[in-house]
C-alpha positions as CSV (number, residue, x, y, z in Angstrom):
1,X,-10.3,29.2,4.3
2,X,-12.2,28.7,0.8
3,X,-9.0,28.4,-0.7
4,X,-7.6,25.4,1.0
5,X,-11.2,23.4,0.5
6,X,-10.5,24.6,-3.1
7,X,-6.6,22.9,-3.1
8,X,-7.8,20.0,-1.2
9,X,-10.8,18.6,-3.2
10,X,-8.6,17.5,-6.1
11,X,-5.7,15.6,-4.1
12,X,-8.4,13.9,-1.9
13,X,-10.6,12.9,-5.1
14,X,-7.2,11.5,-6.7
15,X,-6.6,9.6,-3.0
16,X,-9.4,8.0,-3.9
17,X,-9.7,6.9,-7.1
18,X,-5.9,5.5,-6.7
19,X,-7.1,3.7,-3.8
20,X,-10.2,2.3,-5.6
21,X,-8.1,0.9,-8.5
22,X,-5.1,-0.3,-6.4
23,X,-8.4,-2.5,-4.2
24,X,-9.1,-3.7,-7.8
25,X,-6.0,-4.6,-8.6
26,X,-5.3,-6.5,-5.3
27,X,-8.6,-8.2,-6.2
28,X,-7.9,-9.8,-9.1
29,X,-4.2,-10.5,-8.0
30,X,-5.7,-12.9,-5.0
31,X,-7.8,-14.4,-8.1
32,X,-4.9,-15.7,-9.9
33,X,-3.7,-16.5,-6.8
34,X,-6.6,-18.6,-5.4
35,X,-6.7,-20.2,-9.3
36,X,-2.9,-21.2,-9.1
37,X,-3.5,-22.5,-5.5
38,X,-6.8,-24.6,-6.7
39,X,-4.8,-26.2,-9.9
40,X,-1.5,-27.2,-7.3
41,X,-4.3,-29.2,-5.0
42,X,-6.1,-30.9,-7.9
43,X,-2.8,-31.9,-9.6
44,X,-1.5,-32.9,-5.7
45,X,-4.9,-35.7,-5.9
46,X,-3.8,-36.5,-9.4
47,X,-0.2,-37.6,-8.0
48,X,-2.0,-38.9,-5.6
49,X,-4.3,-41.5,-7.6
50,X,-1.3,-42.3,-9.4
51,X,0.9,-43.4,-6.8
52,X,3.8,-40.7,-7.2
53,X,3.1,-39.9,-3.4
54,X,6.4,-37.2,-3.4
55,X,5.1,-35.6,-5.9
56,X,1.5,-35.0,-4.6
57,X,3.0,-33.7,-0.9
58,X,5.4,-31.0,-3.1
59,X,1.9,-29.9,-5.0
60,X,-0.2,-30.1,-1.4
61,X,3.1,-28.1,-0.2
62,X,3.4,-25.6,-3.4
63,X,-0.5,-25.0,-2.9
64,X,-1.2,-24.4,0.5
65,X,2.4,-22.3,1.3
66,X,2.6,-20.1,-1.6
């Protein structure tokens, strides 16, 4: 019995530490995402103010799809 608590503590300790650094990872790949997604929408009201209107719905579209 002492011997499968003994096998076990290392594989569940590696379990976690993988799935600690994989939510890390997910964390700052929604950060570049949310970055890329606020730089489409700024330069969609930038087409906007200067009248390309095509342009600014393809940034709006880029922004809020991708």
């Amino acid at each position: 019995m002492d011997n499968k608590k003994i096998i076990l503590f290392p594989i569940s300790l590696l379990l976690s530490i993988l799935t600690a650094f994989l939510t890390f990872i997910l964390g700052i790949g929604t950060t570049i995402l949310y970055f890329l997604m606020l730089m489409c929408i700024v330069a969609a009201i930038g087409s906007f103010m200067q009248k390309d209107i095509s342009l600014g719905i393809e940034a709006l579209v880029l922004g809020f799809f991708c």
